[in-house]
C-alpha positions in Angstrom: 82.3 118.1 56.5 80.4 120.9 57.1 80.7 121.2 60.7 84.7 120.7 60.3 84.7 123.7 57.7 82.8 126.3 60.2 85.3 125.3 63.1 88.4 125.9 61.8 88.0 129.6 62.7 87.4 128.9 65.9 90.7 127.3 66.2 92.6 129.9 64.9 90.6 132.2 66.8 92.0 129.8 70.4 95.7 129.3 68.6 96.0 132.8 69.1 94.3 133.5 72.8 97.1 130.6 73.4 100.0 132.7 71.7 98.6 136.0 73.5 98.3 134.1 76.8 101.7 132.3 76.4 103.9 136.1 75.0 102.0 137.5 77.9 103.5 135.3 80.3 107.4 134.8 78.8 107.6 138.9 79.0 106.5 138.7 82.7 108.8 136.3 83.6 112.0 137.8 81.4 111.4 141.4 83.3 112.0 139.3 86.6 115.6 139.5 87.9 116.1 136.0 88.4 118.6 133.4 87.9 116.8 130.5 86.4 118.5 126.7 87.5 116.6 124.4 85.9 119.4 122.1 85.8 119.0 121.4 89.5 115.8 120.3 88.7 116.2 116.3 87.6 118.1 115.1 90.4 115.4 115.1 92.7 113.2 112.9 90.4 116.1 110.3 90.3 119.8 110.5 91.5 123.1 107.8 91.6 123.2 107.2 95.4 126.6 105.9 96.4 127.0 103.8 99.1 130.0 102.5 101.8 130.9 99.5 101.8 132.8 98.6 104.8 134.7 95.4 106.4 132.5 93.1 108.7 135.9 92.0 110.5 139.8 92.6 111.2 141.5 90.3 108.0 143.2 90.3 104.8 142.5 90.9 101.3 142.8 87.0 99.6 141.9 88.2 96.1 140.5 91.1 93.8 138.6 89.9 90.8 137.8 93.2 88.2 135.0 92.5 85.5 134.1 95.7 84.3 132.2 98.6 85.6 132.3 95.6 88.9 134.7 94.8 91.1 134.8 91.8 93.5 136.9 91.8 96.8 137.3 88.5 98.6 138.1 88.7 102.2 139.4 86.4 104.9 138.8 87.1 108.5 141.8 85.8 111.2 139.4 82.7 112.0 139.1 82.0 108.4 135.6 83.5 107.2 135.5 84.5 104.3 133.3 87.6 102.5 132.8 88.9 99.1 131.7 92.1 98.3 131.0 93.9 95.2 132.0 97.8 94.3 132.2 100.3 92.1 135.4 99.7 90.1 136.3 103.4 90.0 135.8 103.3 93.6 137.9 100.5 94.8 139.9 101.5 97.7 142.2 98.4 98.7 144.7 95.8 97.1 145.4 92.4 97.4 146.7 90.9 100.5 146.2 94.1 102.2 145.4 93.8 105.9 141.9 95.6 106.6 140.2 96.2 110.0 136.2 96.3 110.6 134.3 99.5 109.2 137.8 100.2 106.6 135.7 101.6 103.4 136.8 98.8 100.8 134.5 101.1 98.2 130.8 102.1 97.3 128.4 100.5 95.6 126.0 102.9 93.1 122.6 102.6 92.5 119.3 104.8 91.1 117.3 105.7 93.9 114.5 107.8 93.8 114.9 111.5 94.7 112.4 113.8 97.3 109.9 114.6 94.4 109.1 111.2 93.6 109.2 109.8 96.8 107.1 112.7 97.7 104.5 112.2 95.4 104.6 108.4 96.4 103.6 109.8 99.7 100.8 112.3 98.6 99.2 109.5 95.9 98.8 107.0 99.0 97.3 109.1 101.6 95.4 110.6 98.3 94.2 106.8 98.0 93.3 105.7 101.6 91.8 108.7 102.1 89.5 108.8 99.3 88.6 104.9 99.8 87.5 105.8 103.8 85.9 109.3 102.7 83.5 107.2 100.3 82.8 104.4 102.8 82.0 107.4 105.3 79.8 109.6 102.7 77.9 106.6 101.4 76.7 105.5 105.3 76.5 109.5 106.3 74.5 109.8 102.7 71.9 106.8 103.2 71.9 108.5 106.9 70.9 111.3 105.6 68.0 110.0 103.9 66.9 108.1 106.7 63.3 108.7 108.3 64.7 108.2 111.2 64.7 112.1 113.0 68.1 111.0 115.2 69.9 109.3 112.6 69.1 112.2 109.6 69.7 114.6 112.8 73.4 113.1 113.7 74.2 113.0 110.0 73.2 116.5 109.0 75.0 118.2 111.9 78.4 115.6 111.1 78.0 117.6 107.6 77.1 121.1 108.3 80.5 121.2 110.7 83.0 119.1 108.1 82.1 121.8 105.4 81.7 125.0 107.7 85.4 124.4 109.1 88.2 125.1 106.7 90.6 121.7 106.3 93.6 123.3 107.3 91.8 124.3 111.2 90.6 120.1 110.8 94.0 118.7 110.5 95.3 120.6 113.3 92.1 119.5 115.1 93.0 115.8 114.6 97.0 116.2 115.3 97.4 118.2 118.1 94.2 117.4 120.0 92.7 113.9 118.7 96.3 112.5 118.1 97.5 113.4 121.4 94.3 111.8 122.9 94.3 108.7 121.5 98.2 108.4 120.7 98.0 109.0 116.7 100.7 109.3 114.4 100.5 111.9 112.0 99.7 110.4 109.2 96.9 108.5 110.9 95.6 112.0 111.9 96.1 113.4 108.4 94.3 110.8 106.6 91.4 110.9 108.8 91.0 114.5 108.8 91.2 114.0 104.8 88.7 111.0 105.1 86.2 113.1 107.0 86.5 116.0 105.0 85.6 114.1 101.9 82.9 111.9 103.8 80.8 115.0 104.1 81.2 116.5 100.6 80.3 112.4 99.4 77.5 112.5 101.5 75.8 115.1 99.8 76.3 114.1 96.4 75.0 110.8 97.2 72.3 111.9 99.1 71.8 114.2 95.8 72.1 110.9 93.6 69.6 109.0 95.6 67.1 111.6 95.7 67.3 112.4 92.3 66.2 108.5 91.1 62.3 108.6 90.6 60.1 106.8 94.2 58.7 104.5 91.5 62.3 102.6 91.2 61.7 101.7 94.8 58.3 100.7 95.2 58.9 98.4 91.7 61.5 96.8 93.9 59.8 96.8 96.9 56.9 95.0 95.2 59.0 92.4 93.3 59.6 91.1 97.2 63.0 92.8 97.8 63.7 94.4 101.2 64.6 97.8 101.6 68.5 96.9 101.6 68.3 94.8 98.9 66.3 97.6 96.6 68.6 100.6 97.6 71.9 98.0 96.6 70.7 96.6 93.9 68.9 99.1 92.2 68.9 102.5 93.5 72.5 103.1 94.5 73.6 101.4 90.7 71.4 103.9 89.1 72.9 106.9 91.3 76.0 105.8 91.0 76.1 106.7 87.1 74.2 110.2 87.7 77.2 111.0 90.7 80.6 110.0 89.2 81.3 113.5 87.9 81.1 115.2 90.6 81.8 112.6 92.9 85.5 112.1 91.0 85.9 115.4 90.7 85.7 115.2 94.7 88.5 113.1 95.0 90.3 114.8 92.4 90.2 117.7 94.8 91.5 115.7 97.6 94.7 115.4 95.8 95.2 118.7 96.0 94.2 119.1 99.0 96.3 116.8 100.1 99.1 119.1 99.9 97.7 120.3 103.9 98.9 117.5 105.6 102.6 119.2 105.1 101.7 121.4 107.9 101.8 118.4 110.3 105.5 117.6 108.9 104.1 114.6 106.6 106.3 114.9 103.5 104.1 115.0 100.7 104.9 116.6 97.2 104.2 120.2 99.0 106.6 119.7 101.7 109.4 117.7 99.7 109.2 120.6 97.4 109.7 123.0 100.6 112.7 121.1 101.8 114.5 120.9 98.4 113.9 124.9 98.0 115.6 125.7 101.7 118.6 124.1 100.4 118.4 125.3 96.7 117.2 128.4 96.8 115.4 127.9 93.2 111.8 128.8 94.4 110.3 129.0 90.9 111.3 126.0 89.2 110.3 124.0 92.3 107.0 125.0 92.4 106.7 125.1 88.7 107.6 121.4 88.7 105.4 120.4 91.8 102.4 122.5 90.3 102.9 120.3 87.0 103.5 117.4 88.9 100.2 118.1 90.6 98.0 118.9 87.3 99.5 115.6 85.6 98.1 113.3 88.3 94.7 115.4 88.3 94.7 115.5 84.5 95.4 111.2 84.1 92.7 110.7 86.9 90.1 113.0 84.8 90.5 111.7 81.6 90.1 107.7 83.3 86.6 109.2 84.6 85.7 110.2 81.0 86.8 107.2 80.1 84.4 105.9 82.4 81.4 107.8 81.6 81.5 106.9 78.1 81.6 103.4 79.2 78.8 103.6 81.1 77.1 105.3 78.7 77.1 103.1 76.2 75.9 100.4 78.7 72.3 102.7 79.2 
């Protein structure tokens, strides 16, 4: 009770920070002379996509049969097949027995689709995915290779990371579309996720290498004398135990990757960035686009941290 009395000026103290911050930034944005669209906004999250429906054949209209927002139109070719197909009442575009001829529009048929933003972020969420997967499958072998005795093996790895994280991502994904994708006939997302995977691989390998280090040589030698090998110590044992020490930063990686992600526009994969792009070209609302792709961006980022402080607590409790 205590505690919860000598906070509560502390929270007025951040209400207000918050209502300096936020007046700050509504009296920046009112002295710009811009035309605000926010209503352009929500149909690129989810539209009503109408589509054609044409005649398969030259034949007649047998019959019409309305039941509410649907409309069915039964068709008879000259040999006697017969089609149905089902429209948008409102959009019916025939009568009965009226002769038709293949590709006559008899009416469109509506349905929700998913707009560029969405389908966007579909696209940026599984590259984000793969890519994190293969960048911790190559930072846990380039991590244990680090930690090798082995002087060619510790060599191979240390140079593999000293060159991922002295070259900026950007100069990487160009390096694996234009020269490694030509050579080996790569599609561009191929080349995108594998210049995500490696960039990650050596930021992974340090923070296991990091994890591994940091769990005292007596865990191994207990193993080692119990009769397990050296694989079976470092998997049963050693990696568990570093595995708890490097989840925060090692999610906080891969919550990076997400936004790094956004990169792989510049090789004309349409991610969130480069959906956002197109729909500005042909809008002209700049701000609310980005606004709504930046908020887009932190709500993934924000779900993904609070399941890893979920998961800390978990394993936590299991110590």
């Amino acid at each position: 009770m205590i505690a919860t009395e000598k906070l509560w000026p502390w929270k007025i103290l951040l209400a207000v920070i918050l209502l300096v911050i936020s007046a700050g930034i509504w009296g920046s944005v009112s002295r710009i002379d811009y035309e605000w669209r926010w209503y352009r906004v929500p149909q690129y999250f989810l539209y009503e996509a109408e589509t054609p429906l044409k005649t398969p054949f030259d034949g007649v209209v047998e019959q019409i049969n309305a039941n509410g927002a649907d409309t069915t139109v039964v068709m008879v070719s000259e040999s006697g097949e017969k089609v149905e197909v089902t429209v948008d009442s409102d959009s019916l575009k025939v009568a009965e027995n009226e002769d038709l001829f293949e590709d006559d529009t008899i009416g469109f048929a509506s349905e929700w689709v998913l707009g560029p933003l969405m389908t966007g972020l579909m696209t940026t969420l599984w590259i984000s995915a793969v890519a994190s997967v293969l960048g911790l499958i190559i930072g846990l072998i380039a991590g244990l290779m680090k930690i090798s005795k082995n002087y060619t093996i510790s060599t191979l790895a240390a140079i593999y990371v000293e060159i991922i994280r002295g070259t900026p991502l950007l100069v990487q994904i160009f390096i694996a579309y234009f020269f490694i994708g030509t050579v080996f006939d790569l599609s561009r997302t191929v080349a995108g996720i594998g210049a995500l995977a490696l960039f990650a691989g050596a930021y992974v390998a340090e923070i296991v290498r990091s994890g591994i280090v940091a769990i005292p040589k007596g865990q191994m030698e207990a193993a080692r004398s119990l009769g397990m090998s050296l694989t079976q110590a470092m998997i049963y044992i050693i990696l568990p135990q570093a595995f708890k020490r490097i989840l925060p930063p090692l999610s906080g990686q891969f919550i990076s990757l997400i936004k790094d992600s956004s990169l792989v526009s510049v090789i004309a994969i349409t991610d969130l960035t480069k959906s956002g792009r197109e729909i500005i070209t042909t809008t002209f609302a700049t701000f609310e686009i980005w606004l709504v792709v930046a908020a887009m961006y932190l709500i993934v980022t924000s779900v993904l941290s609070q399941f890893v402080f979920y998961l800390e607590r978990r394993l936590a409790v299991s110590d």
